[in-house]
VMD Tcl script that builds the backbone (N, CA, C; Angstrom):
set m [mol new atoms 444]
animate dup $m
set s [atomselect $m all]
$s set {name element resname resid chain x y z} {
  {N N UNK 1 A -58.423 -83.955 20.731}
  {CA C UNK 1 A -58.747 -82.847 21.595}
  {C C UNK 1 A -57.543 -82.412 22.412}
  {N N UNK 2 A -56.697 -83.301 22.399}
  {CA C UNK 2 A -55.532 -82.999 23.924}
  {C C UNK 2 A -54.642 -81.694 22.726}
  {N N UNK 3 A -54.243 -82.359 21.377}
  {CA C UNK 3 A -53.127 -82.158 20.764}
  {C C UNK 3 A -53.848 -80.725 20.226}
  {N N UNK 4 A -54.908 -80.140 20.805}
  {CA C UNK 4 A -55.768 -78.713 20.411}
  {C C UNK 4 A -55.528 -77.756 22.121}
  {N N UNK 5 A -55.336 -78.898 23.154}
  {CA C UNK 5 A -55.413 -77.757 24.300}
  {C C UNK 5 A -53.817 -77.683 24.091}
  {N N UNK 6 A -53.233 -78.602 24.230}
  {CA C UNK 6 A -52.000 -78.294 24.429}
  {C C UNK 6 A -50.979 -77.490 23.093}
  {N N UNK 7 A -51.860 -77.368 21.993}
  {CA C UNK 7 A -51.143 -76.401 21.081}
  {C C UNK 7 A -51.703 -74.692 21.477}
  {N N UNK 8 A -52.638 -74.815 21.911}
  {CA C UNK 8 A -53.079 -73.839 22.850}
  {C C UNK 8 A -52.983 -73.240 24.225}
  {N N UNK 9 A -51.938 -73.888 25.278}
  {CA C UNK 9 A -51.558 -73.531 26.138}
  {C C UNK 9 A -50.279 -73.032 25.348}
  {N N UNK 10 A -49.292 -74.017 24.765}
  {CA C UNK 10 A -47.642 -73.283 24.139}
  {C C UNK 10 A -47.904 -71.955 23.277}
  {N N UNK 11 A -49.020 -71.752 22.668}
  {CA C UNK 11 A -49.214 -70.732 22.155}
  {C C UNK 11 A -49.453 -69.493 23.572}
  {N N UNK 12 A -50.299 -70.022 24.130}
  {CA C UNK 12 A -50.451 -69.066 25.205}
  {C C UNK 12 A -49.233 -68.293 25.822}
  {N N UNK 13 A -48.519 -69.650 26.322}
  {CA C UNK 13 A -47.094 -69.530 26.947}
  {C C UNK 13 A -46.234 -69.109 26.225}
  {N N UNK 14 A -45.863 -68.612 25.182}
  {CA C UNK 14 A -45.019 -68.185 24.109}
  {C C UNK 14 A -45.454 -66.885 24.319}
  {N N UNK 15 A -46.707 -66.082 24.210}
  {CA C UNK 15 A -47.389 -64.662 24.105}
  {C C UNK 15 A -47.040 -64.503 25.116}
  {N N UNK 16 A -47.313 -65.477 26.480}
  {CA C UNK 16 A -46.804 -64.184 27.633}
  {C C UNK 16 A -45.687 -63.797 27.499}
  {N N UNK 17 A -44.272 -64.899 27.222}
  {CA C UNK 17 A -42.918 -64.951 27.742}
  {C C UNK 17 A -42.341 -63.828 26.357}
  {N N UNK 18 A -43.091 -63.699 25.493}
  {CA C UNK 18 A -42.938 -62.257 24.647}
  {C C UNK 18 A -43.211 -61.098 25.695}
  {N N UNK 19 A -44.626 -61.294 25.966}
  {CA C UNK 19 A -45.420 -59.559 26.588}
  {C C UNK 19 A -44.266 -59.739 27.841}
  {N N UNK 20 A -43.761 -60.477 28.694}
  {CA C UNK 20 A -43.177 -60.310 29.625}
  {C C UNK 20 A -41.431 -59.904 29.395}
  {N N UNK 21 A -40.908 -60.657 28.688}
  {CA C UNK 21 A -39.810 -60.325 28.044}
  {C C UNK 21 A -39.787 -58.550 27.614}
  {N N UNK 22 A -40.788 -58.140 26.882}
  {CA C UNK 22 A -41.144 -56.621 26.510}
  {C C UNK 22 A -40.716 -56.077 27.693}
  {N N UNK 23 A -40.994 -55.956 28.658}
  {CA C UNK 23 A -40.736 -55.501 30.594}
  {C C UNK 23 A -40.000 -55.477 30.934}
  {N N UNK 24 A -38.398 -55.944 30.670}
  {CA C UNK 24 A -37.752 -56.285 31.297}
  {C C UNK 24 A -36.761 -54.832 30.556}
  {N N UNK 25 A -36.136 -54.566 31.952}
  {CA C UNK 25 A -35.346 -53.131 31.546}
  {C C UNK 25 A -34.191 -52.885 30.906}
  {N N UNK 26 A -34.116 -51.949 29.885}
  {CA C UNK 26 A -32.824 -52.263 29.204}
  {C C UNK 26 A -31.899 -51.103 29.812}
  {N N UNK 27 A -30.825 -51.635 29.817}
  {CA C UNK 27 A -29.648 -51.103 30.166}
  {C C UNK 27 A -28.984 -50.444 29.406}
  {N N UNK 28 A -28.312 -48.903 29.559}
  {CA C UNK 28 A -27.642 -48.093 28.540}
  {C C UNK 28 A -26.558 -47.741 29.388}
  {N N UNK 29 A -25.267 -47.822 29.076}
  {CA C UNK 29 A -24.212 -47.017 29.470}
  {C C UNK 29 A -23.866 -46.535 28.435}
  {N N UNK 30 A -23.236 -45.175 28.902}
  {CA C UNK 30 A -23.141 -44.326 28.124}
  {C C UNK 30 A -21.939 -43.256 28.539}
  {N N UNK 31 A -20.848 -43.201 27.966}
  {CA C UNK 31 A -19.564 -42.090 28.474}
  {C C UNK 31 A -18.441 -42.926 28.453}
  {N N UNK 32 A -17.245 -42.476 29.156}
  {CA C UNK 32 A -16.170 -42.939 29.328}
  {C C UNK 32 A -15.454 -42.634 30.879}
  {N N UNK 33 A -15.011 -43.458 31.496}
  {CA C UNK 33 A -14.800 -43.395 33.195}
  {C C UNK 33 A -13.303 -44.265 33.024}
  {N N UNK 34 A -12.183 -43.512 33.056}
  {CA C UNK 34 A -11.075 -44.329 32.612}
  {C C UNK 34 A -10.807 -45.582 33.822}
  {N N UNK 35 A -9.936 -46.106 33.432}
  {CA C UNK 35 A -9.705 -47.459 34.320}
  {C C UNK 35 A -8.997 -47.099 35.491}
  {N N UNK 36 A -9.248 -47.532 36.722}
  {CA C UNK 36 A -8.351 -47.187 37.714}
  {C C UNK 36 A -7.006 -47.454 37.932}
  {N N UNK 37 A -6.436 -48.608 37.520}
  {CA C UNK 37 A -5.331 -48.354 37.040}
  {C C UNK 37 A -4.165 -47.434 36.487}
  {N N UNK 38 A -5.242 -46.581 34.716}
  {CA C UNK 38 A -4.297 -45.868 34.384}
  {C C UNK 38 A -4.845 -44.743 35.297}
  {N N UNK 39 A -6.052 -44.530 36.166}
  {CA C UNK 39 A -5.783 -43.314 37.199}
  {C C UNK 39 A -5.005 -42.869 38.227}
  {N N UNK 40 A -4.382 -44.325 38.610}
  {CA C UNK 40 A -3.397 -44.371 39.413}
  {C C UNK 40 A -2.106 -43.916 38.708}
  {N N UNK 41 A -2.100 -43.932 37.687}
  {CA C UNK 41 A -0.549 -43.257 37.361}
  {C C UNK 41 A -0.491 -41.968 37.489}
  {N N UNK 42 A -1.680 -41.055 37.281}
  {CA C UNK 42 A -1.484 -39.782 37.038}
  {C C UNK 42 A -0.835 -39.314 38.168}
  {N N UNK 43 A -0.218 -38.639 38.733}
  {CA C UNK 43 A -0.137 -37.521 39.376}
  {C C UNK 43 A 0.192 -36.372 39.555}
  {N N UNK 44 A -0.128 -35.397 40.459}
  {CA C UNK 44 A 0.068 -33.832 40.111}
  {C C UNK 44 A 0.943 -33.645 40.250}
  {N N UNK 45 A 1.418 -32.155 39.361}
  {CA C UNK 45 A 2.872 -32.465 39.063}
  {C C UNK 45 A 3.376 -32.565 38.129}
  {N N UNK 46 A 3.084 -34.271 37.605}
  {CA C UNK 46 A 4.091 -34.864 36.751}
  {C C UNK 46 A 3.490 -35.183 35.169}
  {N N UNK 47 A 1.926 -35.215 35.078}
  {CA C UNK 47 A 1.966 -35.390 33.675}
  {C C UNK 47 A 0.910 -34.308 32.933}
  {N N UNK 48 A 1.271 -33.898 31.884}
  {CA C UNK 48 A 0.880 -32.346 30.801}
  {C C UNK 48 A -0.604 -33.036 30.663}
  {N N UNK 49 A -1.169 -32.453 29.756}
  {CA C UNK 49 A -2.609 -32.720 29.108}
  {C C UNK 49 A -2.482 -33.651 28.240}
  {N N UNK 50 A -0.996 -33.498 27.674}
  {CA C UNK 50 A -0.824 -34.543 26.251}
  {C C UNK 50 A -0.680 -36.138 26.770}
  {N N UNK 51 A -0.007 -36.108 27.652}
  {CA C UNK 51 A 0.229 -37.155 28.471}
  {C C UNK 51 A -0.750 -37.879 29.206}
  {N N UNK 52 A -1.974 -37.027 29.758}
  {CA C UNK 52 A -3.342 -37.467 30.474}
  {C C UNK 52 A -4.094 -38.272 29.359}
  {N N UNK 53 A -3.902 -37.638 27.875}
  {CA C UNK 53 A -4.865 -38.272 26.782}
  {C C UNK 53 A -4.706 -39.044 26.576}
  {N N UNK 54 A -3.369 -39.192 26.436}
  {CA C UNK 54 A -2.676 -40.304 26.509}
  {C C UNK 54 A -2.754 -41.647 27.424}
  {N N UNK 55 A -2.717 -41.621 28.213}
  {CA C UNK 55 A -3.267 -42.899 29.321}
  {C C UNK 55 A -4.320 -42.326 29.132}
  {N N UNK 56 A -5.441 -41.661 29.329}
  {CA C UNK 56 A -6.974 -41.648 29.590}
  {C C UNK 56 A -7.835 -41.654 28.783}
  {N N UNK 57 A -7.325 -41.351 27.436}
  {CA C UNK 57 A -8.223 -41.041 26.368}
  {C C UNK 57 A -8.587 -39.564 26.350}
  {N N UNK 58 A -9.821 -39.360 25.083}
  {CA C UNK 58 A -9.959 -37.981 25.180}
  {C C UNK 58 A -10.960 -37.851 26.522}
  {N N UNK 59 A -11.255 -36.552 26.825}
  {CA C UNK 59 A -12.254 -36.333 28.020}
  {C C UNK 59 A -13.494 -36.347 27.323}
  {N N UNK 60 A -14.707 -36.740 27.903}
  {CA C UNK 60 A -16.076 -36.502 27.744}
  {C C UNK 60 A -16.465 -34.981 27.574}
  {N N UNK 61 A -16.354 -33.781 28.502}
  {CA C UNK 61 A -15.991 -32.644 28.236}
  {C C UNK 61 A -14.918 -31.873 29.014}
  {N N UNK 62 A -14.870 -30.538 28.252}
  {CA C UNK 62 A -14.274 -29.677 29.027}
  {C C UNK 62 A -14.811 -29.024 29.073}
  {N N UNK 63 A -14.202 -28.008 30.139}
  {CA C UNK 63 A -14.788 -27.094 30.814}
  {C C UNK 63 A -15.304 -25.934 29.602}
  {N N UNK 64 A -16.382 -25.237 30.009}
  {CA C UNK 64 A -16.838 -24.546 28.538}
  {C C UNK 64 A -16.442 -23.095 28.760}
  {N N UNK 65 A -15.995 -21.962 29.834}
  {CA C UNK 65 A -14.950 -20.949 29.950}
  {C C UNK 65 A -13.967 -21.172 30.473}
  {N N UNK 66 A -13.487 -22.326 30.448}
  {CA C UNK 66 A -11.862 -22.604 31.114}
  {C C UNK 66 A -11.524 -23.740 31.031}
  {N N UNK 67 A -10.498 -23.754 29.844}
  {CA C UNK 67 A -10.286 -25.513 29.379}
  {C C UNK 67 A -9.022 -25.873 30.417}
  {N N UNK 68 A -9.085 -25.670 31.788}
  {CA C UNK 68 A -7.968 -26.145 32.322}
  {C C UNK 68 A -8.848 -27.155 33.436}
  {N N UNK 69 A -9.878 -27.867 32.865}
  {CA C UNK 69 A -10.876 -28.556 33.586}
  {C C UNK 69 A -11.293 -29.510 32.329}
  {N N UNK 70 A -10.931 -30.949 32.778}
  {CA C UNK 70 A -11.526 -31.918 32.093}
  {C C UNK 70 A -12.391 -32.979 32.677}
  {N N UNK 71 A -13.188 -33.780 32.027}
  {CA C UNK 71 A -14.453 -34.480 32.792}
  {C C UNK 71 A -14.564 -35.621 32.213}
  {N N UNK 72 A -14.413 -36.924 32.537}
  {CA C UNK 72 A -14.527 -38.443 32.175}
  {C C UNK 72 A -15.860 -38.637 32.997}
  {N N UNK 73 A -17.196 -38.442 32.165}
  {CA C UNK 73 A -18.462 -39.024 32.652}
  {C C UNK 73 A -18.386 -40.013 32.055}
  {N N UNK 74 A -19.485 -41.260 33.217}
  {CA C UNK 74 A -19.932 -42.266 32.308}
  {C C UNK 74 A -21.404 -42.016 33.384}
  {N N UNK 75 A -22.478 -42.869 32.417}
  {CA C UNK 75 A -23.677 -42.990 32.864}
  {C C UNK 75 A -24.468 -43.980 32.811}
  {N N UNK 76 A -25.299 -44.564 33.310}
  {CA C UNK 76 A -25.934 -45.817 33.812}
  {C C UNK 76 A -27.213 -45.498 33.575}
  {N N UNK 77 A -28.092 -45.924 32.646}
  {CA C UNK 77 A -29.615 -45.701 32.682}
  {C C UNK 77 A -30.185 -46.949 32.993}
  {N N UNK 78 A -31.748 -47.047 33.252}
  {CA C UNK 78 A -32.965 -48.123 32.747}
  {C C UNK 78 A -33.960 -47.850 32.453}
  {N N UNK 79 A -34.207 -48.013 30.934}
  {CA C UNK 79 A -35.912 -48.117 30.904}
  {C C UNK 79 A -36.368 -48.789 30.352}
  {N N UNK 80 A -38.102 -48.649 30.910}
  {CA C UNK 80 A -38.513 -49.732 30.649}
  {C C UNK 80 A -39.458 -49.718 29.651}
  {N N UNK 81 A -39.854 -50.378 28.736}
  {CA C UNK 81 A -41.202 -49.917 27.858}
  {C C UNK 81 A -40.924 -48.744 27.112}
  {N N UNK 82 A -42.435 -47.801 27.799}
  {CA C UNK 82 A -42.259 -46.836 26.951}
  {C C UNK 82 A -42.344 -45.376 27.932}
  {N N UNK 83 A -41.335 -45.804 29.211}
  {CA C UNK 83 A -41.264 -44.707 30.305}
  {C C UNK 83 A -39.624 -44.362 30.375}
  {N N UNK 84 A -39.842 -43.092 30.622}
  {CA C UNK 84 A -38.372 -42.062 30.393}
  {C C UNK 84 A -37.067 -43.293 31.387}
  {N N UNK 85 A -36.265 -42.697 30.670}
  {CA C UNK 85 A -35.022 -43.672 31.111}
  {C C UNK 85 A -34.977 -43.219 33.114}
  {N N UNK 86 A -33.974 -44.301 33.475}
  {CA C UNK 86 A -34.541 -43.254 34.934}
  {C C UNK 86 A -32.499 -43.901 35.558}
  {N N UNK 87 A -31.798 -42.926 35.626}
  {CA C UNK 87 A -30.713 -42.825 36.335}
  {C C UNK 87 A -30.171 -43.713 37.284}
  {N N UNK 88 A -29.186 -44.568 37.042}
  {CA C UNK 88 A -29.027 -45.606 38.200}
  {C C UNK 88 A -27.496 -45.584 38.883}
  {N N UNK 89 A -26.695 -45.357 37.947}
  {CA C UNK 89 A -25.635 -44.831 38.732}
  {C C UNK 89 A -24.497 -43.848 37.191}
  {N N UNK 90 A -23.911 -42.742 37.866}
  {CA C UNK 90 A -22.791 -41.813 37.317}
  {C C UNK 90 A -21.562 -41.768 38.149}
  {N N UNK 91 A -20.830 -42.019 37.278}
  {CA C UNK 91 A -19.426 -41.120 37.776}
  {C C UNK 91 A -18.845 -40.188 36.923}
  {N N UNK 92 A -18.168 -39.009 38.265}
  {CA C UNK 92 A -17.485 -38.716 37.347}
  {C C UNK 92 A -16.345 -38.505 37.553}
  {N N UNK 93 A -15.086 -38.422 36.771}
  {CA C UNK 93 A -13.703 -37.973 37.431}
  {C C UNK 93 A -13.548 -36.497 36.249}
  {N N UNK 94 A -12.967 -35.444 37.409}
  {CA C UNK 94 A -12.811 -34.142 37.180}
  {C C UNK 94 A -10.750 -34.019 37.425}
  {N N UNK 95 A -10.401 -34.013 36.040}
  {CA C UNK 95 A -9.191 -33.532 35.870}
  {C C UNK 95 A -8.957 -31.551 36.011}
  {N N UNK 96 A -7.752 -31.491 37.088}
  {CA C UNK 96 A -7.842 -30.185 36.531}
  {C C UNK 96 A -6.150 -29.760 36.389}
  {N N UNK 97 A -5.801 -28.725 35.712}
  {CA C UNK 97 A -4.675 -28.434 35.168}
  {C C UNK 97 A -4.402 -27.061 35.201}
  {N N UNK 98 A -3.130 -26.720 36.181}
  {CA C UNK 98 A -2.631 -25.406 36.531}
  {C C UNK 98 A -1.983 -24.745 35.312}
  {N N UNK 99 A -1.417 -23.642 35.575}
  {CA C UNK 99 A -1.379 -22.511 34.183}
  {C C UNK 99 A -0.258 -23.088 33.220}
  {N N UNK 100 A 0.476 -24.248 33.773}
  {CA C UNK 100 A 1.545 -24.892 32.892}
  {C C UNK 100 A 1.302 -25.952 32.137}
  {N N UNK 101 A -0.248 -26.556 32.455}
  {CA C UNK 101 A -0.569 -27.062 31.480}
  {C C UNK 101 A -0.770 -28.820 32.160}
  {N N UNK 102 A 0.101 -28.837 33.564}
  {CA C UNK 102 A 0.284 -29.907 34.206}
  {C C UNK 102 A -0.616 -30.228 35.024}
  {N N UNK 103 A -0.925 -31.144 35.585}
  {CA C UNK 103 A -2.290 -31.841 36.027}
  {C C UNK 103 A -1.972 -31.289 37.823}
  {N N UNK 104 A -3.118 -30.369 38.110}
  {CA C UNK 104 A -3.288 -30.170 39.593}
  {C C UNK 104 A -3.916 -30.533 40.441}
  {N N UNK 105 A -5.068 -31.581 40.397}
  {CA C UNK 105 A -5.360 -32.152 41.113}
  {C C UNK 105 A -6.648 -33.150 39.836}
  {N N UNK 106 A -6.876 -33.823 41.240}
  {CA C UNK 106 A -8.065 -35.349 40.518}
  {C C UNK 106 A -8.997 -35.250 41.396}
  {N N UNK 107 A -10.090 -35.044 41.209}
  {CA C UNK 107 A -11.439 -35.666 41.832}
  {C C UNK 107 A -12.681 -36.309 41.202}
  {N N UNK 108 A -13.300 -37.217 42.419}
  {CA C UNK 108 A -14.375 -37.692 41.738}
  {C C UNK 108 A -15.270 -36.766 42.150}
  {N N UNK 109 A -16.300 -36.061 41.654}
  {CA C UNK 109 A -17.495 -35.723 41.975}
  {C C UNK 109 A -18.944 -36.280 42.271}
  {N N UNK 110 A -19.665 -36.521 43.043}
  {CA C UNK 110 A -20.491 -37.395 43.247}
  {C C UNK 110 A -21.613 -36.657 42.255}
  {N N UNK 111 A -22.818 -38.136 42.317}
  {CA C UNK 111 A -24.259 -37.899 41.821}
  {C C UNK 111 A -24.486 -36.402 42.401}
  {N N UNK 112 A -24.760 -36.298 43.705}
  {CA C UNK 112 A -25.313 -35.337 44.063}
  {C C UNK 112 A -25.039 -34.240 44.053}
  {N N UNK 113 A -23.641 -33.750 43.522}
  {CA C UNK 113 A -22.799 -32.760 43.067}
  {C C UNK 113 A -23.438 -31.948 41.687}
  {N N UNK 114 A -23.434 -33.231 41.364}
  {CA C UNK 114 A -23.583 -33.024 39.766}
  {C C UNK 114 A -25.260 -31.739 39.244}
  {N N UNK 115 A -25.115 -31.109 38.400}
  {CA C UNK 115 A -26.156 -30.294 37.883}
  {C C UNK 115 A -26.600 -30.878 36.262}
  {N N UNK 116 A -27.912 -30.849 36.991}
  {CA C UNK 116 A -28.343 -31.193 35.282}
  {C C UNK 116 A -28.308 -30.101 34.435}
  {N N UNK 117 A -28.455 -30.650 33.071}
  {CA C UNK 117 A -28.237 -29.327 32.350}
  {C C UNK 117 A -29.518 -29.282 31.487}
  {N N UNK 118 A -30.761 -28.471 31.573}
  {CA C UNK 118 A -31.244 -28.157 30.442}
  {C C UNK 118 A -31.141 -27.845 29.057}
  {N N UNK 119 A -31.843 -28.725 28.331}
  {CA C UNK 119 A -31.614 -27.759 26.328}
  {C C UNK 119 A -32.511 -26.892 26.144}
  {N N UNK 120 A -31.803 -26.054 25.142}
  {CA C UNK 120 A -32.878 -24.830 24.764}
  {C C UNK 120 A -33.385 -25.763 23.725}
  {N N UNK 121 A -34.746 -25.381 23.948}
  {CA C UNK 121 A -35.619 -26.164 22.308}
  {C C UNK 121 A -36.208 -25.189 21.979}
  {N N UNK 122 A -35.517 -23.960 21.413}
  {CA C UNK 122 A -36.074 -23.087 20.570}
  {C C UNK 122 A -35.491 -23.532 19.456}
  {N N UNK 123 A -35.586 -23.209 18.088}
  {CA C UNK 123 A -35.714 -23.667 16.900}
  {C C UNK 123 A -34.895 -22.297 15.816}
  {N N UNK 124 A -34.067 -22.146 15.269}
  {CA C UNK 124 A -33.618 -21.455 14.416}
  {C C UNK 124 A -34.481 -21.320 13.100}
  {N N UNK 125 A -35.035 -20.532 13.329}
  {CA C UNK 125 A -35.605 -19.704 11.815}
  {C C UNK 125 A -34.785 -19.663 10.842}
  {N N UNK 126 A -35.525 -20.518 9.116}
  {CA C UNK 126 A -34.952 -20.391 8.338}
  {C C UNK 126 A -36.028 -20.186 7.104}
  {N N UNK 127 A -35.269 -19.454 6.126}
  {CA C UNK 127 A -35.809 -18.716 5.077}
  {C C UNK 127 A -36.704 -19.860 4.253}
  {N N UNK 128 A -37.604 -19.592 3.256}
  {CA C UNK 128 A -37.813 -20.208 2.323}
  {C C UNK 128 A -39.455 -21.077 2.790}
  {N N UNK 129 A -40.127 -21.836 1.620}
  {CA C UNK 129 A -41.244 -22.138 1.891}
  {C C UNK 129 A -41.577 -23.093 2.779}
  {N N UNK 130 A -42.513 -23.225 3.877}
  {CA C UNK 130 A -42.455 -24.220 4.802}
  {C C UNK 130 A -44.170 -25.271 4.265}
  {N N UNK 131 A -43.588 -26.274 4.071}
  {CA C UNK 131 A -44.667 -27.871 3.336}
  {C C UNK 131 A -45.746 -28.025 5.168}
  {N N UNK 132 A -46.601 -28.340 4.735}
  {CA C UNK 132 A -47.659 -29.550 5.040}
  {C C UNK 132 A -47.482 -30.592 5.291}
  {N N UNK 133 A -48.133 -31.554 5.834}
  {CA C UNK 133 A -47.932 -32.494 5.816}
  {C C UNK 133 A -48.855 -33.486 4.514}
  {N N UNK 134 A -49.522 -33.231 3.952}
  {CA C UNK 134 A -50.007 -33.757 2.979}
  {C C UNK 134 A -48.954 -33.473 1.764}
  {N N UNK 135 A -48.588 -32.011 1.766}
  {CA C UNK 135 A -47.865 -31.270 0.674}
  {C C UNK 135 A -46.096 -32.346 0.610}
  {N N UNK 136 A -46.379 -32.715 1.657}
  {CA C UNK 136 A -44.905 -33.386 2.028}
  {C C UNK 136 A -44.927 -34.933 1.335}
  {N N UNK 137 A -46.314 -35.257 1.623}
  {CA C UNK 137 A -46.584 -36.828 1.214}
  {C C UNK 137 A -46.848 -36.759 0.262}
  {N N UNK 138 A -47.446 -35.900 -0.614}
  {CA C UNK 138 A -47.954 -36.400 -1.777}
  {C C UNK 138 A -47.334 -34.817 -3.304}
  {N N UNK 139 A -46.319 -34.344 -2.459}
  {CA C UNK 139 A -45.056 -33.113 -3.325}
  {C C UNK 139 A -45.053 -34.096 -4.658}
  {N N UNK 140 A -44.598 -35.019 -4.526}
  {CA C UNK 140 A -43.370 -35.745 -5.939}
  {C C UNK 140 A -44.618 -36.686 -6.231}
  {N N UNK 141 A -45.557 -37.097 -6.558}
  {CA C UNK 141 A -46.645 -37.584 -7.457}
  {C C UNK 141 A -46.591 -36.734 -8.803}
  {N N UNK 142 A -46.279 -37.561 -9.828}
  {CA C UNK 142 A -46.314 -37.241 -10.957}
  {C C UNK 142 A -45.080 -36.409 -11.287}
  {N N UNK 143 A -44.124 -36.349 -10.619}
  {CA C UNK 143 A -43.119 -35.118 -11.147}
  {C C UNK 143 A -42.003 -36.342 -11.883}
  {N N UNK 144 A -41.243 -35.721 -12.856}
  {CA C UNK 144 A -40.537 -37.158 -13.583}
  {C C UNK 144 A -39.483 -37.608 -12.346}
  {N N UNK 145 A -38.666 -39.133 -12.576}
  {CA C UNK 145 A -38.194 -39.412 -11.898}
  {C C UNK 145 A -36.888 -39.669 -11.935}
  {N N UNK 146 A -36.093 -39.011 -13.375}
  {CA C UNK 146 A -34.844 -38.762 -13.760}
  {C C UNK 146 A -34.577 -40.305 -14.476}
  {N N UNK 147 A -35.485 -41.175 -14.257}
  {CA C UNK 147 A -34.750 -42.366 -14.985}
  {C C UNK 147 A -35.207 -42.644 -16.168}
  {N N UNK 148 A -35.371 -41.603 -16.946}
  {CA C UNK 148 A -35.925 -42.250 -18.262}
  {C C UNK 148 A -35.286 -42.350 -19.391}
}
mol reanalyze $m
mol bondsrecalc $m
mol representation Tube
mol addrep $m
């Protein structure tokens, strides 16, 4: 009887330390935030764009009407289960570069600076016949299968 409860409590104890393990939040970073170090070398002035890539890597983006603005995001998520990721910490450093091409100033921009950006989820229309979902699963039943 003992060697029935006690294969039945470790079983027990195994299911929770799964269901509980499931809970526990996963961590995503995500971007590039160069090292402070090579940020300390830059300064205005003295080094081109070619030279910034160079110690910094490429940028995360640029600016989208004026590439004399570059952006090293990185980002910090957690989620948990099956609930939307939820923001825990960003940086960002904002390169920018006067009409010669040379680096004019450095800043970090904070969280609260920052703008989110919406996606359009409209959908591009395209020509031709649109399937089912049955028509999709069960299209290629019976059609040959080239290996014969």
């Amino acid at each position: 009887m003992r060697a029935k409860s006690l294969t039945i409590f470790l079983s027990a104890s195994l299911l929770s330390a799964a269901a509980l393990s499931a809970c526990a939040p996963q961590v995503d970073v995500r971007g590039h935030v160069p090292r402070p170090a090579a940020l300390s070398e830059i300064k205005p002035g003295h080094q081109n764009r070619d030279q910034v890539a160079e110690l910094l890597g490429s940028p995360s983006a640029i600016g989208t009407f004026e590439d004399d603005r570059w952006y090293y995001i990185t980002r910090q998520t957690e989620s948990t289960a099956f609930f939307d990721p939820e923001l825990v910490d960003q940086q960002i450093v904002m390169i920018e570069f006067d009409q010669g091409g040379f680096v004019k100033t450095i800043s970090n921009i904070d969280r609260t600076e920052a703008q989110e950006v919406d996606f359009v989820s409209r959908v591009t229309p395209t020509h031709g016949r649109k399937f089912g979902f049955f028509e999709q699963v069960f299209g290629n039943l019976g059609l040959p299968t080239g290996r014969e």
